[in-house]
Every structure is written in C-alpha cells, then in structure tokens.
GUGU-725961 format. One record per residue: residue number from 0; residue in three letters; chain; y, z, x of N, C-alpha, C, O in turn. Coordinates in Angstrom, 2 decimals, padded with zeros to 5 digits, m for minus. Last residue first. Example, Ala and Ser with C-alpha at 12.3 -4.5 7.8 and 13.67 -1.06 7.14 Angstrom:
<rs>
+-----+---------+--------+---------+---------+---------+---------+---------+---------+---------+---------+---------+---------+---------+---------+
! num ! residuo ! cadena !    n.yy !    n.zz !    n.xx !   ca.yy !   ca.zz !   ca.xx !    c.yy !    c.zz !    c.xx !    o.yy !    o.zz !    o.xx !
+-----+---------+--------+---------+---------+---------+---------+---------+---------+---------+---------+---------+---------+---------+---------+
!   1 !     SER !      A ! m002.25 !  007.08 !  012.85 ! m001.06 !  007.14 !  013.67 !  000.03 !  007.87 !  012.90 !  001.14 !  008.04 !  013.41 !
!   0 !     ALA !      A ! m005.69 !  007.80 !  013.19 ! m004.50 !  007.80 !  012.30 ! m003.30 !  007.80 !  013.20 ! m003.32 !  008.46 !  014.24 !
+-----+---------+--------+---------+---------+---------+---------+---------+---------+---------+---------+---------+---------+---------+---------+
</rs>
This chain:
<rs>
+-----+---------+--------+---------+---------+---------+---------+---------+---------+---------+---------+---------+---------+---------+---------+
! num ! residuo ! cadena !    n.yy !    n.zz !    n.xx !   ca.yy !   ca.zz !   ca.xx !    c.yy !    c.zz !    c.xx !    o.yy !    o.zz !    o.xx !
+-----+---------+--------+---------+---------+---------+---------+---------+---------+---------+---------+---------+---------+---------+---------+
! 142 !     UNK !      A ! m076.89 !  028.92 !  042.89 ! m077.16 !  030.30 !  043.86 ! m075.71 !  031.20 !  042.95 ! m075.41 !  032.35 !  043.26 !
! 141 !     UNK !      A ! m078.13 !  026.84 !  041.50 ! m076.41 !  026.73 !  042.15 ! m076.28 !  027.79 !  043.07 ! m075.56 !  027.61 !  044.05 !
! 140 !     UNK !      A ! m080.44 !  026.80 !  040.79 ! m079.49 !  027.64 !  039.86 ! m078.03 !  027.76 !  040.49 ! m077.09 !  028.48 !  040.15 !
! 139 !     UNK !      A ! m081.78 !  024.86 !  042.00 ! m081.76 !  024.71 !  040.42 ! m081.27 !  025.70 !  039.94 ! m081.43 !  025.86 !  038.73 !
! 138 !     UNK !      A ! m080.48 !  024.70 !  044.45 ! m080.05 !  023.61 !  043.69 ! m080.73 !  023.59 !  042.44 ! m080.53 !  022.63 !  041.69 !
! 137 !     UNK !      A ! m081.50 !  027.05 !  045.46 ! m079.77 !  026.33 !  045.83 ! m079.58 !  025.63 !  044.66 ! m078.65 !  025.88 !  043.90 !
! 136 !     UNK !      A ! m083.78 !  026.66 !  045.78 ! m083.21 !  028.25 !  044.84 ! m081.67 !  027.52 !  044.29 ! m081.05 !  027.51 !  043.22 !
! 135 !     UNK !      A ! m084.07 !  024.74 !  047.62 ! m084.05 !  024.72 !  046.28 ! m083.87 !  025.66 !  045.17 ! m083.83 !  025.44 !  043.96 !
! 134 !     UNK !      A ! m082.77 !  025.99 !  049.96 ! m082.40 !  025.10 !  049.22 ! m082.50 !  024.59 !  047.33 ! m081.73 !  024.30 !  046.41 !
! 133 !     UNK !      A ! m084.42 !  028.61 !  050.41 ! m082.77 !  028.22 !  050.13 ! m082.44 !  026.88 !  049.02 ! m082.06 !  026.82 !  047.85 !
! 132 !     UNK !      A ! m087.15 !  026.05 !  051.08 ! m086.77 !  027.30 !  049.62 ! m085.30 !  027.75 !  049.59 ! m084.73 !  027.26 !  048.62 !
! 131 !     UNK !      A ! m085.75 !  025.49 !  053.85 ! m086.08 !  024.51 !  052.51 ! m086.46 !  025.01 !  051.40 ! m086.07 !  024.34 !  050.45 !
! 130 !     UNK !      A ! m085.09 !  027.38 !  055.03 ! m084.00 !  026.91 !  054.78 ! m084.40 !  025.66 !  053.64 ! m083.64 !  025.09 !  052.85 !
! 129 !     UNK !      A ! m087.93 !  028.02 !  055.44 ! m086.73 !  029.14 !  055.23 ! m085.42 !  028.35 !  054.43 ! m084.92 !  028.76 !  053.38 !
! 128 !     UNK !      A ! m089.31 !  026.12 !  056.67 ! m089.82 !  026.73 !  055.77 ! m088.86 !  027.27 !  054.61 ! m088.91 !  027.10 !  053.39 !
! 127 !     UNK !      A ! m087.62 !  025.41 !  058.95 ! m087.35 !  024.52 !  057.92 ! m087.74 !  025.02 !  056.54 ! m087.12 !  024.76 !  055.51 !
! 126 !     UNK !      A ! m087.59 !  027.83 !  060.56 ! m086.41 !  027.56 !  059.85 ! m086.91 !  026.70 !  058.76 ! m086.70 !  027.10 !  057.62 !
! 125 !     UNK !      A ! m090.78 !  027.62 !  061.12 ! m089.87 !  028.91 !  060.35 ! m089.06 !  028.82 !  059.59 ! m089.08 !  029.23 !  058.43 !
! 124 !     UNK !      A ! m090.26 !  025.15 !  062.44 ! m091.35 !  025.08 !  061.27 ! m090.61 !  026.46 !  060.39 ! m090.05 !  026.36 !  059.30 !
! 123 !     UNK !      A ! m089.05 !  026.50 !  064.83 ! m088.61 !  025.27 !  063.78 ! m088.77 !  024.98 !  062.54 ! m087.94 !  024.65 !  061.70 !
! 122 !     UNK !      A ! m090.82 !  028.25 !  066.10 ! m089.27 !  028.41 !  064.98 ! m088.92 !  027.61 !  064.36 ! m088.43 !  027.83 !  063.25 !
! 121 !     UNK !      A ! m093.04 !  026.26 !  066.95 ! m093.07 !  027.33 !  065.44 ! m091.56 !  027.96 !  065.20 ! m091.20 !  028.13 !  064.04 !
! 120 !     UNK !      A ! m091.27 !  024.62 !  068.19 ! m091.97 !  024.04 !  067.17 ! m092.25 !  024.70 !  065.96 ! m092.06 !  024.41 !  064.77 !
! 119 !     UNK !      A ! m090.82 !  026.52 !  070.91 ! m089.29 !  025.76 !  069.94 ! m089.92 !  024.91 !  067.85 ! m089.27 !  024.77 !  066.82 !
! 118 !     UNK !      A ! m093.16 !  027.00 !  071.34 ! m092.36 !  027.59 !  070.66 ! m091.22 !  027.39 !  069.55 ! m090.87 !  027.69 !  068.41 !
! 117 !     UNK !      A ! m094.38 !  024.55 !  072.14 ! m094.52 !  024.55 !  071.07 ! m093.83 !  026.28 !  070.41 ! m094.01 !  026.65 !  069.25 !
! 116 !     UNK !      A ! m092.59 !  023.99 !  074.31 ! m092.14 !  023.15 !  073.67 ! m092.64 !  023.90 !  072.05 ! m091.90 !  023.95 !  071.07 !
! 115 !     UNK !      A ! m093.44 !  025.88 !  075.82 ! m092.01 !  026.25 !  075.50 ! m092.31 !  025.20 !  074.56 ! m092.28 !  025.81 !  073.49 !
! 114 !     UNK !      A ! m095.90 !  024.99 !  076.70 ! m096.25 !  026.72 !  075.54 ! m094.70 !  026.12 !  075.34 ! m094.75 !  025.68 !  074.19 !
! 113 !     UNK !      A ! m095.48 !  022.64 !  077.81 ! m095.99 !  022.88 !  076.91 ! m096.10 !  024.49 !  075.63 ! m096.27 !  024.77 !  074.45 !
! 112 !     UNK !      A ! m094.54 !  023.61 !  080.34 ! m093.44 !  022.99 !  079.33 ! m094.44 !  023.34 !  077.85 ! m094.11 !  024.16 !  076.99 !
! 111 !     UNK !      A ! m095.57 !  027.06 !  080.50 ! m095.86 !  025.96 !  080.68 ! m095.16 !  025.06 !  079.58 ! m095.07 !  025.36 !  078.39 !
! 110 !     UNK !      A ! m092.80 !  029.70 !  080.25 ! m094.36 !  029.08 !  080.28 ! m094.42 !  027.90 !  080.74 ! m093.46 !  027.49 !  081.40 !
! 109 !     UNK !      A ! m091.25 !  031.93 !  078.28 ! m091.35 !  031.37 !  079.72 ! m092.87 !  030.70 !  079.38 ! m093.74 !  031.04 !  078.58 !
! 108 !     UNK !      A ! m088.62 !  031.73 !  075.91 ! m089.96 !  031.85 !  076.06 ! m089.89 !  031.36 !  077.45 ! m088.98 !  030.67 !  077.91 !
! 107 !     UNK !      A ! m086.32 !  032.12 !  075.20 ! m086.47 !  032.98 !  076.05 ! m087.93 !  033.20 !  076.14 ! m088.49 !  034.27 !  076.34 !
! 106 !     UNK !      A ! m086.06 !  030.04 !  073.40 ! m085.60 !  030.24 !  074.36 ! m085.50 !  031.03 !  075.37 ! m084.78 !  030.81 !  076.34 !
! 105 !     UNK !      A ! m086.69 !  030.38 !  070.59 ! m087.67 !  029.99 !  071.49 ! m087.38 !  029.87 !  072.93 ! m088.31 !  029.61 !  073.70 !
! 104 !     UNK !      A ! m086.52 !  033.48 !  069.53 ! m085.76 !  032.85 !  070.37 ! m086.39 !  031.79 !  071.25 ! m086.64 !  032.03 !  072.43 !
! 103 !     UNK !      A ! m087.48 !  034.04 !  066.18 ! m087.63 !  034.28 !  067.22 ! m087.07 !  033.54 !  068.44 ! m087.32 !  032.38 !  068.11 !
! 102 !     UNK !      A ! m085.51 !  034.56 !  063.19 ! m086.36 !  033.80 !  063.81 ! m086.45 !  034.32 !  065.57 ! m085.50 !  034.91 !  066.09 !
! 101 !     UNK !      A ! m084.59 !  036.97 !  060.82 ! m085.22 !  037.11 !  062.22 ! m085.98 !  035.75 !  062.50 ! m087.13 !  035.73 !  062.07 !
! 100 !     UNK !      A ! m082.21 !  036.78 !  058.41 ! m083.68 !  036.38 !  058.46 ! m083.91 !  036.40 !  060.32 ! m083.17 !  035.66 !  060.97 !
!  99 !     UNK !      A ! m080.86 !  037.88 !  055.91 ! m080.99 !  038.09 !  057.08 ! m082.29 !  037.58 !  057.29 ! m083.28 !  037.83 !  056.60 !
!  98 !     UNK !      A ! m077.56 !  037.38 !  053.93 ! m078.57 !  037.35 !  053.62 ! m079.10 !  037.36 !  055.31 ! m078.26 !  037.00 !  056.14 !
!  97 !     UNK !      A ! m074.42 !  038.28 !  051.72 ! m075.20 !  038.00 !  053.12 ! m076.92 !  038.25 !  053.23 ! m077.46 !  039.20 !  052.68 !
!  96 !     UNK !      A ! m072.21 !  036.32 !  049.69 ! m073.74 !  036.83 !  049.89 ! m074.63 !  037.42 !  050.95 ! m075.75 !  036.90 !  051.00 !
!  95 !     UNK !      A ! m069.44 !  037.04 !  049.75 ! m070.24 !  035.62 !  050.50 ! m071.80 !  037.00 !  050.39 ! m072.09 !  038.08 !  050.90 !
!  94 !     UNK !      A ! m066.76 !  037.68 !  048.96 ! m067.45 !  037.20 !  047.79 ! m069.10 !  036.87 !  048.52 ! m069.95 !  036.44 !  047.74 !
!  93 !     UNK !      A ! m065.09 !  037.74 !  051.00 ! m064.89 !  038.92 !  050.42 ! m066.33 !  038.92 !  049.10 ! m066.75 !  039.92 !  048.52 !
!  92 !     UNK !      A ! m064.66 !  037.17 !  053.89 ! m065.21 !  036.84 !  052.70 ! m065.64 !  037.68 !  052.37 ! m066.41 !  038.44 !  052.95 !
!  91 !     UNK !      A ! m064.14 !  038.38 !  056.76 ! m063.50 !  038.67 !  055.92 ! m063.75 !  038.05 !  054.38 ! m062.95 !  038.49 !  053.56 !
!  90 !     UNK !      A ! m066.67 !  039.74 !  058.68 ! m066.15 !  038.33 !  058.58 ! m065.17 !  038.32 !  056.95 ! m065.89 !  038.22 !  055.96 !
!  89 !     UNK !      A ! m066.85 !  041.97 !  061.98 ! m066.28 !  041.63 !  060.49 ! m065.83 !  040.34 !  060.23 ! m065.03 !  039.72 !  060.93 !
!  88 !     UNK !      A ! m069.19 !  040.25 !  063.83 ! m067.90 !  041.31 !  063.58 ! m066.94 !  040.77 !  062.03 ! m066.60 !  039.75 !  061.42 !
!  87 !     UNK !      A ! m072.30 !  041.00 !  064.67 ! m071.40 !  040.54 !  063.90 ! m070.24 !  040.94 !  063.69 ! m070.14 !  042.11 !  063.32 !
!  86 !     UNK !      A ! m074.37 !  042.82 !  065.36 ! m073.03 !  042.90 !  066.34 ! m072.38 !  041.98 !  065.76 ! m071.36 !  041.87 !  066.45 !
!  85 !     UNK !      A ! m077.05 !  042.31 !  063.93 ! m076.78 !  043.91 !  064.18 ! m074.98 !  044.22 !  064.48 ! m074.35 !  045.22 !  064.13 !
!  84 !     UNK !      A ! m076.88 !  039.90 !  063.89 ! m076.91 !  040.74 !  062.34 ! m076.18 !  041.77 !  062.78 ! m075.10 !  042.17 !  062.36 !
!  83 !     UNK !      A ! m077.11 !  039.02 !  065.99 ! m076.22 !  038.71 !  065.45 ! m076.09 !  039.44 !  064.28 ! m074.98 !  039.52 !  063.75 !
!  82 !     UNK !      A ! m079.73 !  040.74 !  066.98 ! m078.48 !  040.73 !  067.86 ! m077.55 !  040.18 !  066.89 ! m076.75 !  041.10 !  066.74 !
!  81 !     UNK !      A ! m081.67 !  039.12 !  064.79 ! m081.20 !  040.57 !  064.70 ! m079.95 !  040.91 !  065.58 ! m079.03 !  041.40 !  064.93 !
!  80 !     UNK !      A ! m080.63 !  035.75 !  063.37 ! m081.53 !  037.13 !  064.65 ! m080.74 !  038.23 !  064.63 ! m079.52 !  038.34 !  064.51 !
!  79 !     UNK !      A ! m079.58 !  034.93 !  061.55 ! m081.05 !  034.42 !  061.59 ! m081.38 !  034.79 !  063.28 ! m082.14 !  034.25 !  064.09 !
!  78 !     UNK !      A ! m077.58 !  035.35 !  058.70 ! m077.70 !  035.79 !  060.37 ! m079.27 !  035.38 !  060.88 ! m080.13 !  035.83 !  060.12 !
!  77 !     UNK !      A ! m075.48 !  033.45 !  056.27 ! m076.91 !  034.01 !  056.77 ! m077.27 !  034.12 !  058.19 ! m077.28 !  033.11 !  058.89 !
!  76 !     UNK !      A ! m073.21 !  033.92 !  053.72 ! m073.60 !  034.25 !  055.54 ! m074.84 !  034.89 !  055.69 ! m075.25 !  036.03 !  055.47 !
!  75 !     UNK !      A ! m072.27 !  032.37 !  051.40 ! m072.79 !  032.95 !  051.82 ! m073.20 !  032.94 !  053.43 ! m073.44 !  031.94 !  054.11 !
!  74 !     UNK !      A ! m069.18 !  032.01 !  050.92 ! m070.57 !  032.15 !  049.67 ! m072.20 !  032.73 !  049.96 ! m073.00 !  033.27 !  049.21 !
!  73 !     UNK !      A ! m066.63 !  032.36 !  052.68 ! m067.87 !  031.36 !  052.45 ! m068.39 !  032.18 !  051.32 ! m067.69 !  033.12 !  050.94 !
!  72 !     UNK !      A ! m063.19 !  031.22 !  053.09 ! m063.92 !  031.83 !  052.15 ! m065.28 !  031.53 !  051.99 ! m065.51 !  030.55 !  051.28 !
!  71 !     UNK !      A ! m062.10 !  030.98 !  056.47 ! m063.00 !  030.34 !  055.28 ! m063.82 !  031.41 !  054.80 ! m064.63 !  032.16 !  055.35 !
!  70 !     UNK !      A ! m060.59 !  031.79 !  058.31 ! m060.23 !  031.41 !  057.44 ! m060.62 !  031.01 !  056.09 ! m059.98 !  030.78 !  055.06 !
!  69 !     UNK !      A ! m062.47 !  032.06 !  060.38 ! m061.80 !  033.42 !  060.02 ! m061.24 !  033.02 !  058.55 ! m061.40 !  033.83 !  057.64 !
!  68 !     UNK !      A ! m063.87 !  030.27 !  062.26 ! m063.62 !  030.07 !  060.67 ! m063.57 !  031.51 !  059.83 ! m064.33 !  031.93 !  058.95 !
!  67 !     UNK !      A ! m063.53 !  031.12 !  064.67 ! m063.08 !  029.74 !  064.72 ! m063.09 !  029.54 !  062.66 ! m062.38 !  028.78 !  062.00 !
!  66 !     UNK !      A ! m065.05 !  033.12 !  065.17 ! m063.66 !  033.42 !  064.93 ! m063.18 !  032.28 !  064.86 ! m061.96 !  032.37 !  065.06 !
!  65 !     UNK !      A ! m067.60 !  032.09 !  065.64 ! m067.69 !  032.90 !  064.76 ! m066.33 !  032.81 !  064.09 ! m066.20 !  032.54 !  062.90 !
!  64 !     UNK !      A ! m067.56 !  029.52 !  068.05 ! m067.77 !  030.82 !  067.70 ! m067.40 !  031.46 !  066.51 ! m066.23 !  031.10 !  066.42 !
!  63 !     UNK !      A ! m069.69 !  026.75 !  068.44 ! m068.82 !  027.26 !  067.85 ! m068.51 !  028.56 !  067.79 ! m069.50 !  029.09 !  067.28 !
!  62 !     UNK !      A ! m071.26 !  023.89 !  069.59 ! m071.45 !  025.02 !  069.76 ! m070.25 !  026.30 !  069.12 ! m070.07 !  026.91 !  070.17 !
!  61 !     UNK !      A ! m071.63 !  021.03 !  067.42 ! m070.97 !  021.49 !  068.50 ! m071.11 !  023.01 !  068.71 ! m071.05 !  023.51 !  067.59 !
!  60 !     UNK !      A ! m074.03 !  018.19 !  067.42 ! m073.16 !  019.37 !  066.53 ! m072.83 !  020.37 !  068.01 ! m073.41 !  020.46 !  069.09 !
!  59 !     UNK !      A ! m074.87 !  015.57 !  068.36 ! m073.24 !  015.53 !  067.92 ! m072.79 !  017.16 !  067.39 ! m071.65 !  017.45 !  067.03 !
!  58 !     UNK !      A ! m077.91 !  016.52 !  067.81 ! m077.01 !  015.77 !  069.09 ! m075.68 !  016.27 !  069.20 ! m075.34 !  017.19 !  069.95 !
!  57 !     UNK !      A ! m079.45 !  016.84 !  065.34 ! m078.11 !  017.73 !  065.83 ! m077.71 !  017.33 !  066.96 ! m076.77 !  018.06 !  067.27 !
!  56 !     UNK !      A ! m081.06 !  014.93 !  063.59 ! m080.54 !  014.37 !  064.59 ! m078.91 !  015.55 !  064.65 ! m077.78 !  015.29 !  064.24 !
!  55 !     UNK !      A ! m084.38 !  014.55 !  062.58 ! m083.26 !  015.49 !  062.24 ! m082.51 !  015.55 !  063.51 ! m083.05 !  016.08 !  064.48 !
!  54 !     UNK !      A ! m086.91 !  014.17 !  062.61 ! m085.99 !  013.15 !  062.48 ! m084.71 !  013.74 !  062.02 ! m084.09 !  013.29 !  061.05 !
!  53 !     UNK !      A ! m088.39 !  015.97 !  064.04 ! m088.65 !  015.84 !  062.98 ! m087.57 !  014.48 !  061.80 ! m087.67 !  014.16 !  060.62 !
!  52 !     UNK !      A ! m087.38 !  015.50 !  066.63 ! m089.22 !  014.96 !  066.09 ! m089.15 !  015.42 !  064.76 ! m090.21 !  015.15 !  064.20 !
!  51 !     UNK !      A ! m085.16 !  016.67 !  066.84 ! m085.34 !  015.22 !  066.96 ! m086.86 !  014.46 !  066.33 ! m087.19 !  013.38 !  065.84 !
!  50 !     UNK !      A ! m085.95 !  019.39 !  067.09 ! m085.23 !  018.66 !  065.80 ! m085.40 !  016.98 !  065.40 ! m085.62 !  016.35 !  064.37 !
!  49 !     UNK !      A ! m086.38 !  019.17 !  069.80 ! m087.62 !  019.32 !  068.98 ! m087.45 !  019.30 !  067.12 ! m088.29 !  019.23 !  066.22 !
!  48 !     UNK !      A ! m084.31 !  018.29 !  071.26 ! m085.29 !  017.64 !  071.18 ! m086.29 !  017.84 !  069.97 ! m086.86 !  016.95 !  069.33 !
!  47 !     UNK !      A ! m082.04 !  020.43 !  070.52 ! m081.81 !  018.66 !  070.12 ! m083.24 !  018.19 !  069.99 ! m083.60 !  017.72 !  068.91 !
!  46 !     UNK !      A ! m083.78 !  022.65 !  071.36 ! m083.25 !  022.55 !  069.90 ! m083.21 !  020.95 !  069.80 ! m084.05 !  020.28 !  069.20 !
!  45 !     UNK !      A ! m083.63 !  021.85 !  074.19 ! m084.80 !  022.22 !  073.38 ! m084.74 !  021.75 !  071.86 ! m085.37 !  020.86 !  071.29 !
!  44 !     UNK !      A ! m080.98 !  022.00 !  074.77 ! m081.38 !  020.85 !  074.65 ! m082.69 !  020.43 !  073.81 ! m082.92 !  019.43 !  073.13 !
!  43 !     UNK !      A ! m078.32 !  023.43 !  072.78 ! m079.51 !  024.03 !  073.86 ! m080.40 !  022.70 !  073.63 ! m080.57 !  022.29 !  072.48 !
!  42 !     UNK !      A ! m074.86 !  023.57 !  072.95 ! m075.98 !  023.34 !  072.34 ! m077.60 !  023.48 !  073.38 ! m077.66 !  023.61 !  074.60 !
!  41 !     UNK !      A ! m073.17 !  026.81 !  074.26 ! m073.60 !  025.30 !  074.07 ! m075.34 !  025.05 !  073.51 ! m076.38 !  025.71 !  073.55 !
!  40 !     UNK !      A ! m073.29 !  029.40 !  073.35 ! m073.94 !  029.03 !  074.62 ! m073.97 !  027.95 !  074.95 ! m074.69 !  027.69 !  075.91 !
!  39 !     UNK !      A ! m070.51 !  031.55 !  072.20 ! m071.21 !  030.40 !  072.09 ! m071.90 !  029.91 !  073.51 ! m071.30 !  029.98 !  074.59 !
!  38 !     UNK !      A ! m070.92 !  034.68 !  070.46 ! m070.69 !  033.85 !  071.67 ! m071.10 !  032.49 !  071.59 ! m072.07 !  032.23 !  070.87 !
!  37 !     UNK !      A ! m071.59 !  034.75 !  067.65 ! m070.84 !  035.77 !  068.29 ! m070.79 !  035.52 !  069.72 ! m070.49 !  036.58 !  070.28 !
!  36 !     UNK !      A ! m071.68 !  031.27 !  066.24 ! m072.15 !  032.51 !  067.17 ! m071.33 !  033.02 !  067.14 ! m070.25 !  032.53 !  066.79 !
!  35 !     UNK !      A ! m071.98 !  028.96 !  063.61 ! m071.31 !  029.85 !  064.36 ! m072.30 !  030.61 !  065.20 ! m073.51 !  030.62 !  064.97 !
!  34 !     UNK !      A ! m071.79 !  026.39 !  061.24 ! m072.88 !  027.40 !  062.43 ! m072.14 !  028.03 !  063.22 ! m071.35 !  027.22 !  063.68 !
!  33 !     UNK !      A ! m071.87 !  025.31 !  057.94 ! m071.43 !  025.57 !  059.20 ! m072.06 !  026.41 !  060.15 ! m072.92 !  027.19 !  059.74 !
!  32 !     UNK !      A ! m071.80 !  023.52 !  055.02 ! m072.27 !  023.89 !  055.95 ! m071.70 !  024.14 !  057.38 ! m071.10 !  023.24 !  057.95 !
!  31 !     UNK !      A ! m071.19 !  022.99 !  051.94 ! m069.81 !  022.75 !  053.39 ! m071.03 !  023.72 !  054.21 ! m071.02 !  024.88 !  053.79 !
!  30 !     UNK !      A ! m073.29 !  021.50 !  049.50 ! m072.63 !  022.44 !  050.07 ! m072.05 !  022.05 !  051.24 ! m072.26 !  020.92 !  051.68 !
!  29 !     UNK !      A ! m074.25 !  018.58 !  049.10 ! m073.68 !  019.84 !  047.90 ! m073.33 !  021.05 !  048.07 ! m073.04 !  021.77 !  047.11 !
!  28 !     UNK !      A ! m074.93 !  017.00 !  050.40 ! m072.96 !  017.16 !  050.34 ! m072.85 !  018.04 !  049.15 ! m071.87 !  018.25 !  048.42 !
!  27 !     UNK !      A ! m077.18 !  018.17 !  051.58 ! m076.68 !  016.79 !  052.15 ! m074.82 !  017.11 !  051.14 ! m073.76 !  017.43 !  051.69 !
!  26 !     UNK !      A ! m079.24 !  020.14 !  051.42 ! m078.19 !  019.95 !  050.73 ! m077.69 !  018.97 !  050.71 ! m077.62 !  018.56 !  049.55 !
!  25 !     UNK !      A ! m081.18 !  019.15 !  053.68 ! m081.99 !  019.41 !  052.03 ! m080.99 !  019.48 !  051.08 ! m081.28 !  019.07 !  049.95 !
!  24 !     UNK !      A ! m079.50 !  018.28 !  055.80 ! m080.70 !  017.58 !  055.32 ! m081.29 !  018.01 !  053.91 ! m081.82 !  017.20 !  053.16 !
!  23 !     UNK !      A ! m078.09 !  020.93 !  056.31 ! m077.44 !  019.53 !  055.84 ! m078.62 !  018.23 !  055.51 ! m078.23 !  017.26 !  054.87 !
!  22 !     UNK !      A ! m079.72 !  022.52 !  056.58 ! m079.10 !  023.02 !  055.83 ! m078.67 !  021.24 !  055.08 ! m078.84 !  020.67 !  054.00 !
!  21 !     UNK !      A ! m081.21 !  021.46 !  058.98 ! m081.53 !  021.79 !  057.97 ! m080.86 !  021.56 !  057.10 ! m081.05 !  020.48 !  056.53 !
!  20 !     UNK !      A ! m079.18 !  022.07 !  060.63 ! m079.35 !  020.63 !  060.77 ! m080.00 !  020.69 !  059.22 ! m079.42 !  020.09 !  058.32 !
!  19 !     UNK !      A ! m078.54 !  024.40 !  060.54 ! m077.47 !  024.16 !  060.34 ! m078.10 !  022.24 !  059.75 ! m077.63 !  021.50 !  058.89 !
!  18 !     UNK !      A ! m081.31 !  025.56 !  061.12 ! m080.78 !  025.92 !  060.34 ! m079.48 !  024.76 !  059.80 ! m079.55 !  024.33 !  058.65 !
!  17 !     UNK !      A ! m080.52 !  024.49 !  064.30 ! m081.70 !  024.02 !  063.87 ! m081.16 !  024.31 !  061.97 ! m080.63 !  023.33 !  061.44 !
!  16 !     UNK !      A ! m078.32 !  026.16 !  065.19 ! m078.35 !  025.28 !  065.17 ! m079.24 !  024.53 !  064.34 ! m078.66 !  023.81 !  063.53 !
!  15 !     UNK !      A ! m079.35 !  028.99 !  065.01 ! m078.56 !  028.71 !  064.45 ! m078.44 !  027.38 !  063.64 ! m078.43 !  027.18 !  062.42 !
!  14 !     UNK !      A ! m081.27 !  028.53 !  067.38 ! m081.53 !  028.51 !  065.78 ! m080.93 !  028.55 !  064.84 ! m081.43 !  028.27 !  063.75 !
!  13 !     UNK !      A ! m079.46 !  027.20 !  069.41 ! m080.64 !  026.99 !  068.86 ! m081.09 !  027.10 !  067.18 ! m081.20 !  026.30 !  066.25 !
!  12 !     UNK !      A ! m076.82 !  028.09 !  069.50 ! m076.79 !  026.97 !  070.22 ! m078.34 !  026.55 !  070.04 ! m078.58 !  025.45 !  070.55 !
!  11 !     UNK !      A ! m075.10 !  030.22 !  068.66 ! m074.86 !  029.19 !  067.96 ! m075.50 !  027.72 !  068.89 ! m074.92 !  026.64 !  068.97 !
!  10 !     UNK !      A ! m075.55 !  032.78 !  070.28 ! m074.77 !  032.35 !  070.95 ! m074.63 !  030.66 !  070.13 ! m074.12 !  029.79 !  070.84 !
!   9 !     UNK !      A ! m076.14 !  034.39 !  068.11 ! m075.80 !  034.99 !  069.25 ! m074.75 !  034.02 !  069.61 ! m073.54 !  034.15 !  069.43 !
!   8 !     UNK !      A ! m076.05 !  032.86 !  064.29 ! m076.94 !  033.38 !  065.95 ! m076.01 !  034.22 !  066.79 ! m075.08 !  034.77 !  066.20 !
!   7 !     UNK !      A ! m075.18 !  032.09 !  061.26 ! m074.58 !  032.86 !  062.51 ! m075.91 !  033.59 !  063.25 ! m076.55 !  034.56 !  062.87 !
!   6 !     UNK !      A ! m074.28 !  029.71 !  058.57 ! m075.01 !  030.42 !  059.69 ! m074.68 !  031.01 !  061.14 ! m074.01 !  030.42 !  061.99 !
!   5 !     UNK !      A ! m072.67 !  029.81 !  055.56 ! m072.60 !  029.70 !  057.42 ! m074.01 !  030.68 !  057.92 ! m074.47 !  031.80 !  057.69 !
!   4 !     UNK !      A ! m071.64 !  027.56 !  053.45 ! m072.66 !  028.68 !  054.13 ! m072.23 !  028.43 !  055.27 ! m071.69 !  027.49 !  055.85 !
!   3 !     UNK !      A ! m069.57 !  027.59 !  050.65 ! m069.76 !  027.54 !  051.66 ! m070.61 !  028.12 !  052.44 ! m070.57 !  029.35 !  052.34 !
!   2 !     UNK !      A ! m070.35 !  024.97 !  047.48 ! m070.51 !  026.36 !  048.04 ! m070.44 !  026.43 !  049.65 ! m071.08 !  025.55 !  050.23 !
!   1 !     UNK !      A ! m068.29 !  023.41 !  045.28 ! m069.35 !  023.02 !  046.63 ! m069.12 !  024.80 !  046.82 ! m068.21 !  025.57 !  046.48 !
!   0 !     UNK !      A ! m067.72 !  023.30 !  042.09 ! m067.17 !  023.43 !  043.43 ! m068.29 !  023.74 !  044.42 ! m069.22 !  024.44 !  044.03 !
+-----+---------+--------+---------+---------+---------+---------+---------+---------+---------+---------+---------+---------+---------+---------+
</rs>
C-alpha cells in the first residue's frame, strides 16, 4: 500500500511547494504526495520559475491549507520551516512519522533580481538534496 506524505510550510506556496514537486519526481506513484500550509499564499512565481530550470514543472499545483486533508491518514508529515513546525495545528494521524527540516525563505530575500534568483536556487538545491535521500531511504526499505 502506497504511503501518504505531506508537506507543510506557512503559507504552501514555495518550499513547501518545491518539496512537493520533488517528492513526485523521485517517488513518481509510489507514494500520494501532498502540500499544505497553515495559511495559504498562492503559488509564488519564483518557486514555478526556478523549479522550472530544473525541469520540474509545479505550474498546475495549487496552494492548499492544512485543514483541507483533516481526513487523511498520512505516514508521514514533514514541516520544512520552523513557523510551520512551531504553529501547526493538530493533524489527527495517528501513525504519520513527523519529521523537520528548516529551509530558508527565499522569499523574503531582498536584492538584486539576481541575489533573489540565486536564493530561490540554494533552497532549491537544499530541498532536492533533502527530498532525494527521503527518497531513497523511501524506496529500499519502504520507510
């Protein structure tokens, strides 16, 4: 049986996001992947773009809040910034692993397009790092 993850940011609209694109690129249908916030900010364009260079296409993924999958038994919930770790509100899986990882907000970088772009680049690189060991922990012992 497929395992459920969720990822959970602030507002589900960057790193969350990025993670989520991940997730579904190194698993592809061996797990139900999902992204949530404790607010949602809409998708953040940064994220689309700088996913996009790696050929990882979140365009179509939708900004979501948290309470939208009250219902789902997940396996595991991973928070990937401290604001969401810290103010998460009870998620009723009773079984789901939780696991915490701090990426930094490339979004609240100020600068020259350039410094922002290559922010959005080193979280990226973070997540994929992050979410591509997951993966394979994932897939030679099922987790």
């Amino acid at each position: 049986m497929k395992k459920s993850i969720l990822v959970l940011c602030t507002g589900n609209s960057c790193r969350s996001q990025m993670a989520h694109g991940y997730f579904n690129h190194f698993l592809g249908d061996k797990a139900n992947i999902y992204s949530a916030g404790i607010e949602t900010h809409g998708l953040n364009p940064g994220a689309v773009a700088i996913m996009k260079r790696d050929n990882i296409d979140i365009s179509a993924h939708t900004s979501n809040h948290v309470d939208e999958y009250k219902d789902v038994n997940f396996d595991y919930i991973l928070t990937v910034c401290d604001h969401a770790n810290e103010n998460c509100p009870f998620i009723p899986s009773k079984k789901a692993v939780r696991l915490h990882h701090n990426f930094s907000d490339p979004s609240k970088v100020k600068g020259t397009r350039e410094e922002i772009e290559q922010a959005f680049k080193v979280t990226r690189d973070q997540i994929k790092r992050y979410v591509e060991n997951f993966a394979q922990e994932y897939s030679q012992s099922t987790l």
